[in-house]
py3Dmol code that shows the C-alpha trace and the ligand (Angstrom):
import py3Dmol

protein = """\
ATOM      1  CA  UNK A   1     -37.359 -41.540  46.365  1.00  0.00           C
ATOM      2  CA  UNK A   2     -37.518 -38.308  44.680  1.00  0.00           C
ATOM      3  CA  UNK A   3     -37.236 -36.056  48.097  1.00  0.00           C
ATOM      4  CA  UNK A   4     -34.204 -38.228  49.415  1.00  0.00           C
ATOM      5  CA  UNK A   5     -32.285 -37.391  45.903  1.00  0.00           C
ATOM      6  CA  UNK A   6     -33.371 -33.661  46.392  1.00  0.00           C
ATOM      7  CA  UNK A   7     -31.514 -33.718  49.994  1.00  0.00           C
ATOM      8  CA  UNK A   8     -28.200 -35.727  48.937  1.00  0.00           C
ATOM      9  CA  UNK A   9     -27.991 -33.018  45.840  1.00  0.00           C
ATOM     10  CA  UNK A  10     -28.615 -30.053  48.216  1.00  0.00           C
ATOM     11  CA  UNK A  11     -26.162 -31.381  50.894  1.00  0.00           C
ATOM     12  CA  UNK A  12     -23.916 -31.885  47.677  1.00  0.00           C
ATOM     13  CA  UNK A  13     -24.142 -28.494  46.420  1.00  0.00           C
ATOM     14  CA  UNK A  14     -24.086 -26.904  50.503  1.00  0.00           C
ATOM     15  CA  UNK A  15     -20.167 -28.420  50.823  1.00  0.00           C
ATOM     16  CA  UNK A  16     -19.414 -27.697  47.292  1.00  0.00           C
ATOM     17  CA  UNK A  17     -20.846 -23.757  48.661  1.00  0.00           C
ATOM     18  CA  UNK A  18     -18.567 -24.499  52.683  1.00  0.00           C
ATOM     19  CA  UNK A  19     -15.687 -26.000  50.481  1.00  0.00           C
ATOM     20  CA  UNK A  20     -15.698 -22.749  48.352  1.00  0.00           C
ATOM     21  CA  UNK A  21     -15.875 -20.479  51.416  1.00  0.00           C
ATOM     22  CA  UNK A  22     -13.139 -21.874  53.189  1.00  0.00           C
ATOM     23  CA  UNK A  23     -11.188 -21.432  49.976  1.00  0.00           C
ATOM     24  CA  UNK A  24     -11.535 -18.130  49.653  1.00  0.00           C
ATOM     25  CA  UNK A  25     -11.270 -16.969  53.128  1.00  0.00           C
ATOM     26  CA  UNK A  26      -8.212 -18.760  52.997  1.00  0.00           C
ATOM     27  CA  UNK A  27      -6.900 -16.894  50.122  1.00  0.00           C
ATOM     28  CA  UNK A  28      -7.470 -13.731  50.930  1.00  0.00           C
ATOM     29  CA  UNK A  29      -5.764 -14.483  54.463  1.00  0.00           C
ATOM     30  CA  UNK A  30      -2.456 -16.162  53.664  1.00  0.00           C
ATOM     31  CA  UNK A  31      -1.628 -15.670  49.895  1.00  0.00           C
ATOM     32  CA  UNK A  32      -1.871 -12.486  48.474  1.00  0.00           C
ATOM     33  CA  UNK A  33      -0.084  -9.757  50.341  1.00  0.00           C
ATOM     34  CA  UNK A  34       0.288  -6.497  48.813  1.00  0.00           C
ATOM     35  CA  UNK A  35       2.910  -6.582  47.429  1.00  0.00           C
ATOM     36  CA  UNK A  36       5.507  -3.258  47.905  1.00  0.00           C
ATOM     37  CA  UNK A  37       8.521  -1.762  45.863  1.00  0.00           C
ATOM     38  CA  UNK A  38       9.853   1.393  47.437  1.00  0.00           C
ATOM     39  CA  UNK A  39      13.029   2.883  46.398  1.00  0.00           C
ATOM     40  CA  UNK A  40      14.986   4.245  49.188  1.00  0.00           C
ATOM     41  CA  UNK A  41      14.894   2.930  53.515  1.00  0.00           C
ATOM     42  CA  UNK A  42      12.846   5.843  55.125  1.00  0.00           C
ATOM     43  CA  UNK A  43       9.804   4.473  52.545  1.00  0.00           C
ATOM     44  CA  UNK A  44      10.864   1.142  53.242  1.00  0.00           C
ATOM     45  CA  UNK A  45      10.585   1.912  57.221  1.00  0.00           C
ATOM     46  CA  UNK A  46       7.091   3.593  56.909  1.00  0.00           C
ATOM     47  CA  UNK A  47       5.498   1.056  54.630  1.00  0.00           C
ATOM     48  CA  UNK A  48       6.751  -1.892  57.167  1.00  0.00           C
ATOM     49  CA  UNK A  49       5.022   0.560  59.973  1.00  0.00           C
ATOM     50  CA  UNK A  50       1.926   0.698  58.417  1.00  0.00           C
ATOM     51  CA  UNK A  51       1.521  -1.968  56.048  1.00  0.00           C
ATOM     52  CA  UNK A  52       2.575  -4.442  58.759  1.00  0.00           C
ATOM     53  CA  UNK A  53       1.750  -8.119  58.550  1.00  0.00           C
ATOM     54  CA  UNK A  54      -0.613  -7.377  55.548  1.00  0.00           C
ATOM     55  CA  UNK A  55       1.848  -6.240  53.118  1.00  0.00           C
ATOM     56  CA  UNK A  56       5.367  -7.277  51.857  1.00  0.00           C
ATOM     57  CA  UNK A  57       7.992  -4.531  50.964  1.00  0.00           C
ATOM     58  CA  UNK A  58      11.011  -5.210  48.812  1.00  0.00           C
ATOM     59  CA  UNK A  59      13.418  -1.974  48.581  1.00  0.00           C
ATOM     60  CA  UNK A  60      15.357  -1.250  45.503  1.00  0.00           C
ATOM     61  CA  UNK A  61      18.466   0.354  46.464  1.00  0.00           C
ATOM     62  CA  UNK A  62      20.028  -1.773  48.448  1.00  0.00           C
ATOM     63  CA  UNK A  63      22.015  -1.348  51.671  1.00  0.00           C
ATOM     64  CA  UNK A  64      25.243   0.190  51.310  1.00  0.00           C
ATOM     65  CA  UNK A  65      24.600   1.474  47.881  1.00  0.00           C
ATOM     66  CA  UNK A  66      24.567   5.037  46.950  1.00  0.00           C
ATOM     67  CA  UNK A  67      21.247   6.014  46.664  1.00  0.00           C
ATOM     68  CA  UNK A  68      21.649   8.870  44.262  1.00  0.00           C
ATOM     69  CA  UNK A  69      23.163   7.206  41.628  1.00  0.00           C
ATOM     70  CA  UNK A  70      20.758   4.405  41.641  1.00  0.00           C
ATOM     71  CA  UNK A  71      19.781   3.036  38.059  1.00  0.00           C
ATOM     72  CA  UNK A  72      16.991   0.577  37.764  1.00  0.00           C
ATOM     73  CA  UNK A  73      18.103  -2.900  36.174  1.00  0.00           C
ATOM     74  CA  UNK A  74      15.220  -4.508  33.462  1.00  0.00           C
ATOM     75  CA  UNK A  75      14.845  -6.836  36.914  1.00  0.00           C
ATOM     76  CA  UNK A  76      14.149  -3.751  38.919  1.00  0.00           C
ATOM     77  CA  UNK A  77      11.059  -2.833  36.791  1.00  0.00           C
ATOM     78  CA  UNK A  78       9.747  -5.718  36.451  1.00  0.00           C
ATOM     79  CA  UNK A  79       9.593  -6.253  39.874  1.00  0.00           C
ATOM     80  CA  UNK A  80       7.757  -3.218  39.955  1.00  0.00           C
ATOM     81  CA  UNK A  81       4.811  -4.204  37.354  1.00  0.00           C
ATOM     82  CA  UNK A  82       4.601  -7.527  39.396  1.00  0.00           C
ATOM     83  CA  UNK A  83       3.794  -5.520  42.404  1.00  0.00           C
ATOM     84  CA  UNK A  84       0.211  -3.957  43.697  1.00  0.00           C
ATOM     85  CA  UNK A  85       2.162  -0.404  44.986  1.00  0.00           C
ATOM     86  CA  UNK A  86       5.515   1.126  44.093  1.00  0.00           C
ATOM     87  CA  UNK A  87       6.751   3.852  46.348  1.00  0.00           C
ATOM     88  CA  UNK A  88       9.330   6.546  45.568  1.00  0.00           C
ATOM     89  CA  UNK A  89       9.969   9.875  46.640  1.00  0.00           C
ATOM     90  CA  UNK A  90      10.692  12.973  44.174  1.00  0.00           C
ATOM     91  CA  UNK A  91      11.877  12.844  40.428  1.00  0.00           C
ATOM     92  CA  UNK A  92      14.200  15.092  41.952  1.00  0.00           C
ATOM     93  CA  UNK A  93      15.983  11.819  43.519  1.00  0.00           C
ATOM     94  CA  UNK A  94      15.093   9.340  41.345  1.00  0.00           C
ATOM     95  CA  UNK A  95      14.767  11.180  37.943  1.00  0.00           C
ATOM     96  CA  UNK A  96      14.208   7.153  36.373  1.00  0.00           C
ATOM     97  CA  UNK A  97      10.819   6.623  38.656  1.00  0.00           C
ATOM     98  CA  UNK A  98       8.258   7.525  36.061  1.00  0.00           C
ATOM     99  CA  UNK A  99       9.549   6.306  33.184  1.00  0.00           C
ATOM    100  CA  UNK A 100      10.328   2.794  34.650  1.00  0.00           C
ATOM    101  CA  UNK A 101       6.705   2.733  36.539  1.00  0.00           C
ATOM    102  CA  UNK A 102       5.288   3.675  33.342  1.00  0.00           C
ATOM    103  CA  UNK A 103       7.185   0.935  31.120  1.00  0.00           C
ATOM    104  CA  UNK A 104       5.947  -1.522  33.754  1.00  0.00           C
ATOM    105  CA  UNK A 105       2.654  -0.856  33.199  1.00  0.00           C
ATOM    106  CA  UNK A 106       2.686  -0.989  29.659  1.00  0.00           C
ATOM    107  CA  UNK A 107       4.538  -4.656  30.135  1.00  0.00           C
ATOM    108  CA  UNK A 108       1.377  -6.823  30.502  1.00  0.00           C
ATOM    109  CA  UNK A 109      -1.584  -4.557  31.405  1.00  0.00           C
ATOM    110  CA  UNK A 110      -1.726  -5.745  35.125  1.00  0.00           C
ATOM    111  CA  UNK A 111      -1.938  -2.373  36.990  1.00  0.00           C
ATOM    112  CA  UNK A 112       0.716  -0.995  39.501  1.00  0.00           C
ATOM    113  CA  UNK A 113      -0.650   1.697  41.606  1.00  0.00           C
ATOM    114  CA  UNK A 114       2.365   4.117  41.976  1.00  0.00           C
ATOM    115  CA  UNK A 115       2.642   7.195  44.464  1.00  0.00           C
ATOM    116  CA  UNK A 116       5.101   9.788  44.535  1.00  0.00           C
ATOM    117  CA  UNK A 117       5.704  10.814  48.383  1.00  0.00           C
ATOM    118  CA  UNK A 118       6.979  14.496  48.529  1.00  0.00           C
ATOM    119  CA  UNK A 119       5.293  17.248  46.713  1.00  0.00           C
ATOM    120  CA  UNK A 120       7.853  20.127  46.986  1.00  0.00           C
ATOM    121  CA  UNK A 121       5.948  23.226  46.207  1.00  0.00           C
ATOM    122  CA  UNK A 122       3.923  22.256  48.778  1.00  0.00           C
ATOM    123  CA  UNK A 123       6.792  22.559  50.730  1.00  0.00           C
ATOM    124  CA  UNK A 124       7.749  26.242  49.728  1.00  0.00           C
ATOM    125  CA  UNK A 125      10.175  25.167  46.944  1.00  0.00           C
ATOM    126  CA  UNK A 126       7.849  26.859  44.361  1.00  0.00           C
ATOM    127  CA  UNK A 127      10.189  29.047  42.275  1.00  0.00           C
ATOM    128  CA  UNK A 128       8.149  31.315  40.930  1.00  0.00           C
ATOM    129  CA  UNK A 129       6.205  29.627  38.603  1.00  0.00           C
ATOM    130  CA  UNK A 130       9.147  28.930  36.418  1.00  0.00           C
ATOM    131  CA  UNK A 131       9.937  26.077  34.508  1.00  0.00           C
ATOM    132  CA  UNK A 132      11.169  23.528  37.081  1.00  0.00           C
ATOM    133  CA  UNK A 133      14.849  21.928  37.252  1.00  0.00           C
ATOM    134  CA  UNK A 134      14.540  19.140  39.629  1.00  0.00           C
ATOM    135  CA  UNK A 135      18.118  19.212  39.691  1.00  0.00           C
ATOM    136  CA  UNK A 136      17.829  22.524  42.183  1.00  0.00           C
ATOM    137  CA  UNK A 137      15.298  20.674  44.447  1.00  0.00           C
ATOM    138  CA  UNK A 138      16.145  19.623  47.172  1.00  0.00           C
ATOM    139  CA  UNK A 139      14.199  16.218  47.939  1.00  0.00           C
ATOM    140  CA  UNK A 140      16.028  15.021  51.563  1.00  0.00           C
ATOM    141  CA  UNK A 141      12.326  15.844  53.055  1.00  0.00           C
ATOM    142  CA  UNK A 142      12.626  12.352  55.709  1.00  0.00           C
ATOM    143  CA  UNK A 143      14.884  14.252  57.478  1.00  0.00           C
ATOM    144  CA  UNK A 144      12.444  16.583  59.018  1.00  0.00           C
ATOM    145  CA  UNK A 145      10.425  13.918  60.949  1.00  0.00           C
ATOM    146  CA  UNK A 146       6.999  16.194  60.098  1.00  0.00           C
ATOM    147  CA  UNK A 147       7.484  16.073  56.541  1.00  0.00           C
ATOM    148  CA  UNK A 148       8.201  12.450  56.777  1.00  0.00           C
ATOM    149  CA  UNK A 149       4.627  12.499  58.608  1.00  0.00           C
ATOM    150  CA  UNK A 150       3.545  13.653  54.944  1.00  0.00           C
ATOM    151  CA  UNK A 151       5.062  10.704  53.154  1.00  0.00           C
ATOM    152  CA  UNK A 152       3.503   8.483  55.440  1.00  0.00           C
ATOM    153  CA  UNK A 153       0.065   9.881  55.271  1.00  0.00           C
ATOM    154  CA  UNK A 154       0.310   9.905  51.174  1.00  0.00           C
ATOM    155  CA  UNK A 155       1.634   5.938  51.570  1.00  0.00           C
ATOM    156  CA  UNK A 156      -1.428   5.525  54.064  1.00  0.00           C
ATOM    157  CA  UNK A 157      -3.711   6.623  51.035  1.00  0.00           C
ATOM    158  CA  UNK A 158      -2.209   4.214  48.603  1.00  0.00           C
ATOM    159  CA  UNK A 159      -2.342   1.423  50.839  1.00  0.00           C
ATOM    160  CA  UNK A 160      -5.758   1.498  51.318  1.00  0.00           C
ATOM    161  CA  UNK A 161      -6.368   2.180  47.789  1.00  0.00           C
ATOM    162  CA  UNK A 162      -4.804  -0.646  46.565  1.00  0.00           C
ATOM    163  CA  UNK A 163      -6.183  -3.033  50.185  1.00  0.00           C
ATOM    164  CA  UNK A 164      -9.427  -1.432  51.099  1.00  0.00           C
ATOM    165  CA  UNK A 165      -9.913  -4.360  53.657  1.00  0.00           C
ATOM    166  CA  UNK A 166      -7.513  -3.406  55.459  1.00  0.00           C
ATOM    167  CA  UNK A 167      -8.206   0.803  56.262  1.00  0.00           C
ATOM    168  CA  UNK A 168      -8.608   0.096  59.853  1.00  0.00           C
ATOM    169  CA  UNK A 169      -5.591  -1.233  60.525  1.00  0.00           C
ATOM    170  CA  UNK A 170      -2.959   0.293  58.270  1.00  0.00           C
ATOM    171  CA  UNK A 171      -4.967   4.208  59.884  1.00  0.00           C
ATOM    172  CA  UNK A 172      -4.142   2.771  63.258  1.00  0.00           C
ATOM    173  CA  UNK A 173      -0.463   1.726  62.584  1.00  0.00           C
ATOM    174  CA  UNK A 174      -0.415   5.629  60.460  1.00  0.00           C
ATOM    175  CA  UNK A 175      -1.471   7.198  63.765  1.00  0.00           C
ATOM    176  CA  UNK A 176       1.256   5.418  65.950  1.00  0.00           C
ATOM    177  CA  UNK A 177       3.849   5.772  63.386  1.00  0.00           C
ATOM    178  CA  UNK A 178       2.612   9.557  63.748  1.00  0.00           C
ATOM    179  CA  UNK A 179       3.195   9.757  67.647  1.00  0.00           C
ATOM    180  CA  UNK A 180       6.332   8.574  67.044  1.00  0.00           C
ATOM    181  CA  UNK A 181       7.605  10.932  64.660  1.00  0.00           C
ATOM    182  CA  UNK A 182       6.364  13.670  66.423  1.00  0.00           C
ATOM    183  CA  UNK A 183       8.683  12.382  69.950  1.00  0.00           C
ATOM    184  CA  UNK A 184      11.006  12.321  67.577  1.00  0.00           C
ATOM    185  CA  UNK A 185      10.568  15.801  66.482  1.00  0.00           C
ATOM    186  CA  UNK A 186      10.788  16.842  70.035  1.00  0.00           C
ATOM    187  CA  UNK A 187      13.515  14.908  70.752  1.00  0.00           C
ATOM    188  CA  UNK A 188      15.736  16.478  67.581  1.00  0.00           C
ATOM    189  CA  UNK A 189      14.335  20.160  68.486  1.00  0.00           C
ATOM    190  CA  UNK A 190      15.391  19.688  72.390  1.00  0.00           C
ATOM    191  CA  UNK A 191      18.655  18.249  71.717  1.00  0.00           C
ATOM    192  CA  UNK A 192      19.888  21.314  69.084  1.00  0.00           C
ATOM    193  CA  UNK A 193      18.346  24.059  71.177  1.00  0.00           C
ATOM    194  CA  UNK A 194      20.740  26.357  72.917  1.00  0.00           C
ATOM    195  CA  UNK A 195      24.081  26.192  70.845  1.00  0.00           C
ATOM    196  CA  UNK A 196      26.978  27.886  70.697  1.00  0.00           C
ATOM    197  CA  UNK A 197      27.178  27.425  66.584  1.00  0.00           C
ATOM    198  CA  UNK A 198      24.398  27.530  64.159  1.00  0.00           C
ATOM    199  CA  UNK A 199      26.507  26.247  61.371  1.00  0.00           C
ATOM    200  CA  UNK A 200      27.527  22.438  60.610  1.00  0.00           C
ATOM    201  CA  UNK A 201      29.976  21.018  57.895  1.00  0.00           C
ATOM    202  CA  UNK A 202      28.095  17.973  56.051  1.00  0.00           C
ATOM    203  CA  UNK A 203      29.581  15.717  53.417  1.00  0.00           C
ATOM    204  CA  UNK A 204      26.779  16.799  51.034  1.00  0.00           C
ATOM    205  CA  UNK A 205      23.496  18.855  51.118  1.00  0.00           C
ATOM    206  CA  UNK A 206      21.266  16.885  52.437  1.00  0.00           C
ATOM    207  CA  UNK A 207      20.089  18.354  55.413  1.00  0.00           C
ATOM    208  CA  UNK A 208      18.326  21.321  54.405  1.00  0.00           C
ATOM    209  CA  UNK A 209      14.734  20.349  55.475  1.00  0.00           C
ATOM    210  CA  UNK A 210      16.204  19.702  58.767  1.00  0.00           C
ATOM    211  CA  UNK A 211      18.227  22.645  58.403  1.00  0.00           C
ATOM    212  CA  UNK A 212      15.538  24.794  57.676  1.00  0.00           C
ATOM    213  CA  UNK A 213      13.159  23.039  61.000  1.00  0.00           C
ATOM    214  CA  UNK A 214      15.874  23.378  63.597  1.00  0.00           C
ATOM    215  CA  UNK A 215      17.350  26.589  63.031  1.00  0.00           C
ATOM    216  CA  UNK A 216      20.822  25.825  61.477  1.00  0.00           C
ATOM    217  CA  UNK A 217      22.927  26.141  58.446  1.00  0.00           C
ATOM    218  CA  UNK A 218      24.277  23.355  56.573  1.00  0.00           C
ATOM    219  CA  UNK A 219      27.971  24.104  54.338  1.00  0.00           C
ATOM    220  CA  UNK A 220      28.249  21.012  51.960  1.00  0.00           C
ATOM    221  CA  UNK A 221      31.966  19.256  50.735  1.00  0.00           C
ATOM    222  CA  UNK A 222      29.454  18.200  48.104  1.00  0.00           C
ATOM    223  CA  UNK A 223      26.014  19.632  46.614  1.00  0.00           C
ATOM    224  CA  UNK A 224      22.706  18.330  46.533  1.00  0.00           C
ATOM    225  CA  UNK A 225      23.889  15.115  45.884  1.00  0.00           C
ATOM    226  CA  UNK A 226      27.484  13.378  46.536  1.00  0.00           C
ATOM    227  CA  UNK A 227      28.951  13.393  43.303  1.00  0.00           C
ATOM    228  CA  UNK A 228      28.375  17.259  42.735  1.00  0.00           C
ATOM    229  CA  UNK A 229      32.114  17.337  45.169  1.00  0.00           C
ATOM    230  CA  UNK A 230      32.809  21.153  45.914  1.00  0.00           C
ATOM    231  CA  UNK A 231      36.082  22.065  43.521  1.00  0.00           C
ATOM    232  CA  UNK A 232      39.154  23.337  45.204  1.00  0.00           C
ATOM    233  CA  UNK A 233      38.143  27.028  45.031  1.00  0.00           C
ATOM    234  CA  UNK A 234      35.064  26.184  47.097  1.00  0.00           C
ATOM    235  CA  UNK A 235      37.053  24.221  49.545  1.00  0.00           C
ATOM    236  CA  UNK A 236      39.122  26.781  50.371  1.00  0.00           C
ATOM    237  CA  UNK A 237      35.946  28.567  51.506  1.00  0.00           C
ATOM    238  CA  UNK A 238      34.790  25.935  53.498  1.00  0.00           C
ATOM    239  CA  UNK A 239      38.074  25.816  55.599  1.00  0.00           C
ATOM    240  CA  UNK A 240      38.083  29.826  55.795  1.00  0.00           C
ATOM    241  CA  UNK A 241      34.806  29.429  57.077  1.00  0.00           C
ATOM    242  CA  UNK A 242      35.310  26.843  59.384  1.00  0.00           C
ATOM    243  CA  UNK A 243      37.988  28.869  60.864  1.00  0.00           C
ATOM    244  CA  UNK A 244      35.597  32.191  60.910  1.00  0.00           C
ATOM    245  CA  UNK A 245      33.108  29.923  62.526  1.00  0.00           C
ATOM    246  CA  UNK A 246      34.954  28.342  64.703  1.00  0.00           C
ATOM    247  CA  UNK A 247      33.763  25.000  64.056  1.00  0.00           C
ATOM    248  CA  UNK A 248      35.492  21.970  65.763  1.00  0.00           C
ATOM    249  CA  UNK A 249      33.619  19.205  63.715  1.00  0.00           C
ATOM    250  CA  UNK A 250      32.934  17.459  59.962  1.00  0.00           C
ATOM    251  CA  UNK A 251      29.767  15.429  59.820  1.00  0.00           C
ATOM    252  CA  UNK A 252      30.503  12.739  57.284  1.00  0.00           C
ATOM    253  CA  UNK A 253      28.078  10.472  56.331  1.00  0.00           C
ATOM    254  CA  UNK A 254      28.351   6.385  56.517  1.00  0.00           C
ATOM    255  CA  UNK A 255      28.100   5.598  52.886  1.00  0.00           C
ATOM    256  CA  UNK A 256      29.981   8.171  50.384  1.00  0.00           C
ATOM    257  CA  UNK A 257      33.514   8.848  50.334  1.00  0.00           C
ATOM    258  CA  UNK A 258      35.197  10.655  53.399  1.00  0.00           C
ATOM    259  CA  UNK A 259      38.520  11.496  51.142  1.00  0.00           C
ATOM    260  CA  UNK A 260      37.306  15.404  51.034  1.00  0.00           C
ATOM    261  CA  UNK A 261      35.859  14.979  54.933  1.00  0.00           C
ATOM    262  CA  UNK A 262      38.963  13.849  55.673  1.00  0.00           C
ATOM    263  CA  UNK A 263      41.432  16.338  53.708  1.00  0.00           C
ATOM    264  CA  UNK A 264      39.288  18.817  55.654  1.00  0.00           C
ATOM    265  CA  UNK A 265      39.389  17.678  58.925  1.00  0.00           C
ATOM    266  CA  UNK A 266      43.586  16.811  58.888  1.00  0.00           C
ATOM    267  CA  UNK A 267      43.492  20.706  57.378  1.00  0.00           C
ATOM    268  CA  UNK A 268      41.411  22.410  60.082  1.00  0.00           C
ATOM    269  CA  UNK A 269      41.906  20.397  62.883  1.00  0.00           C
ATOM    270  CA  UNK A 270      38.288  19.348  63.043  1.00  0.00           C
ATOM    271  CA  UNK A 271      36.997  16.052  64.425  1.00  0.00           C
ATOM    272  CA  UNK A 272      35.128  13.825  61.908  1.00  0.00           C
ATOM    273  CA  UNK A 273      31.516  12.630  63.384  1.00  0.00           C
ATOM    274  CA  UNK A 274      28.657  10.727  61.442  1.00  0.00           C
ATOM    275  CA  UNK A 275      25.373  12.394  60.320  1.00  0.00           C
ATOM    276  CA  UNK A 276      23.492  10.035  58.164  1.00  0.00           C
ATOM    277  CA  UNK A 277      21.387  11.323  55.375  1.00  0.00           C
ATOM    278  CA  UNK A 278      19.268   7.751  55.488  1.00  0.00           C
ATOM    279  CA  UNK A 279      18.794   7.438  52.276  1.00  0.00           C
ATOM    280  CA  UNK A 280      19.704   3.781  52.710  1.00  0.00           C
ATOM    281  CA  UNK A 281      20.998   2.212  55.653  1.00  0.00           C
ATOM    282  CA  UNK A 282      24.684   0.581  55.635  1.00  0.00           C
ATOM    283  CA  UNK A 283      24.425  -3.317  55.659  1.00  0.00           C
ATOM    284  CA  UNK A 284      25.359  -3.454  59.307  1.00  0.00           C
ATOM    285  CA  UNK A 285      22.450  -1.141  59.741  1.00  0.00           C
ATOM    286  CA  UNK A 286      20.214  -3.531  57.871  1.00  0.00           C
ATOM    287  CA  UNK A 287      21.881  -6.582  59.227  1.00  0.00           C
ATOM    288  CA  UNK A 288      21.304  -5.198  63.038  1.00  0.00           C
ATOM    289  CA  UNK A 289      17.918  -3.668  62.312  1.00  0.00           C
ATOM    290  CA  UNK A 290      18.741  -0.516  63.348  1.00  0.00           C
ATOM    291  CA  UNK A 291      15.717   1.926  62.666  1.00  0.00           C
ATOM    292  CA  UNK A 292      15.048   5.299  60.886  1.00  0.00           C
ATOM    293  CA  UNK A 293      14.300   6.519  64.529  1.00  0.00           C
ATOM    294  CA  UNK A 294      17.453   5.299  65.958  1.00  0.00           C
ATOM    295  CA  UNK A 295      19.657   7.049  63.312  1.00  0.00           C
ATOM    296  CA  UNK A 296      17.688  10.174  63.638  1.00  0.00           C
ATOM    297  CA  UNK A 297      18.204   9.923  67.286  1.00  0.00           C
ATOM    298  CA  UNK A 298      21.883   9.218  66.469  1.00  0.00           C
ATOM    299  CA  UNK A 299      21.813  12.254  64.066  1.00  0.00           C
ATOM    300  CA  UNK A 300      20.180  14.488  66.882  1.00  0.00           C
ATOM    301  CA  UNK A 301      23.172  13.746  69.139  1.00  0.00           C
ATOM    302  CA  UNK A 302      25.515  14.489  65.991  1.00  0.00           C
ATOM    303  CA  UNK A 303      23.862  17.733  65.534  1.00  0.00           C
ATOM    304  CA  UNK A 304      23.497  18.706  69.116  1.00  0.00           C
ATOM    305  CA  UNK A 305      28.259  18.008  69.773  1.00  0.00           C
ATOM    306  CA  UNK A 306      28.793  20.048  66.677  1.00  0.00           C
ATOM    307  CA  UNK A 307      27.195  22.927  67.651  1.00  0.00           C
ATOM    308  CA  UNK A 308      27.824  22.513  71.024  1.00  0.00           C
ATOM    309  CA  UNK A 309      24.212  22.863  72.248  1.00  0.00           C
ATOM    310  CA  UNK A 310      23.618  23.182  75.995  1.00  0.00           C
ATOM    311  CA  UNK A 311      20.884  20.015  76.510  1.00  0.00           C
TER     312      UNK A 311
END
"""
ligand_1 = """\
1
ZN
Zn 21.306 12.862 49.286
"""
view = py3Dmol.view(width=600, height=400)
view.addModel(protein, "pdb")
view.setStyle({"model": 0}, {"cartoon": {"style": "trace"}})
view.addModel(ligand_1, "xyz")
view.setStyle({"model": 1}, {"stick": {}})
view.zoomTo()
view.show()
């Protein structure tokens, strides 16, 4: 019976059409996250914050390593070209960022979206129109919570770029993340408001965004990164001006050496206290899953019992 054929074939070709469905809806559900590289923790923090359950997020530098002197292994970039978005900050910090995002895509065609977070001359670091030296830049923007506001809204635009399904939600975890990082700026401002000094001691210059935010000036044991260590000309300096100053602490940061920090501090008679650049977190850090926002918090306090501010 030629209509009773026509109905088993339809029903045949309607679950071959369900089966099909549920495949794909499954698919694009379970398998298939977007897949993340970032290169430093305050990345890694705000692509967890807004990618959420829809994304994974696998950070290069590792805890505990020094973040400046970071060089990618052959594994490193191919992990990047197998992944949808890789995330870095400045070629100021990681000079090797292009290049290696570029040989990736080159590898096998499939394409990597790649976004650089911090544009400095948009942050006033323009010099003049000259020809630039990244080397003089200084790329420790995450510090300032507001400029890390701007790293998180340029991530925002790549995630959705890459995951257009999911807009909604990774705007809505952009605009909490932004709430928070704006307490946070509150917090920071409140706590270093009112102080005695306006001058800190740091193991290297990394806090010149925050510097520059909260009112205070930063004198380095080290440049704009660790292993530029101040020679013993420029020490001296530091300790005459520690004395001028009248400063009672060293802010040494978890990761890097504290051999000049502490040749300082036994020379001065200053107290060594931790201020944490977060460029990666220490493995206890990672291991306890202590946040960007707690260390800045942490860093805020820091800040506030070196200068001996009043709140
Ligand atoms: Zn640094």
């Amino acid at each position: 019976m030629p209509t009773r054929i026509t109905s088993i074939v339809l029903l045949l070709v309607l679950t071959a059409l369900v089966v099909s469905a549920c495949k794909s809806d499954l698919d694009s559900k379970q398998g298939d996250k977007v897949t993340v590289i970032t290169t430093t923790y305050p990345l890694t923090f705000i692509t967890e914050r807004i990618g959420g359950s829809r994304t994974t997020v696998n950070q290069l530098v590792k805890p505990g390593v020094e973040a400046h002197d970071f060089e990618p292994a052959p594994s490193d970039v191919r992990a990047i070209s197998n992944s949808d978005l890789f995330i870095y900050n400045h070629p100021a910090f990681e000079s090797w960022a292009l290049n290696a995002a570029t040989a990736s895509n080159n590898d096998d065609g499939a394409s990597t979206v790649t976004v650089q977070t911090i544009n400095l001359e948009m942050a006033g670091e323009d010099h003049g129109g000259q020809a630039h030296d990244d080397s003089v830049l200084d790329a420790h923007v995450w510090l300032n919570p507001l400029e890390a506001t701007e790293q998180a809204e340029r991530i925002l635009s790549a995630l959705i770029e890459v995951d257009p399904e999911g807009s909604q939600t990774y705007t809505r975890n952009a605009d909490a993340l932004a709430i928070e990082f704006r307490a946070l700026d509150e917090l920071i401002a409140k706590r270093v408001s009112n102080c005695e000094l306006d001058s800190v001691v740091v193991s290297h210059l990394a806090f010149g965004h925050m510097a520059e935010k909260y009112g205070f000036a930063q004198i380095g044991l080290a440049g704009l990164s660790p292993e530029f260590e101040s020679g013993p000309s420029q020490l001296a300096k530091v300790i005459e001006r520690i004395g001028e100053l009248g400063i009672k602490h060293i802010l040494q940061e978890p990761i890097v050496s504290d051999r000049l920090a502490t040749t300082v501090s036994a020379e001065t008679g200053t107290e060594l206290l931790t201020l944490h650049p977060l460029e990666v977190r220490t493995k206890d850090e990672a291991s306890e899953g202590v946040t960007y926002i707690d260390i800045m918090k942490s860093n805020a306090e820091a800040l506030g019992t070196a200068m001996n501010c009043a709140s």
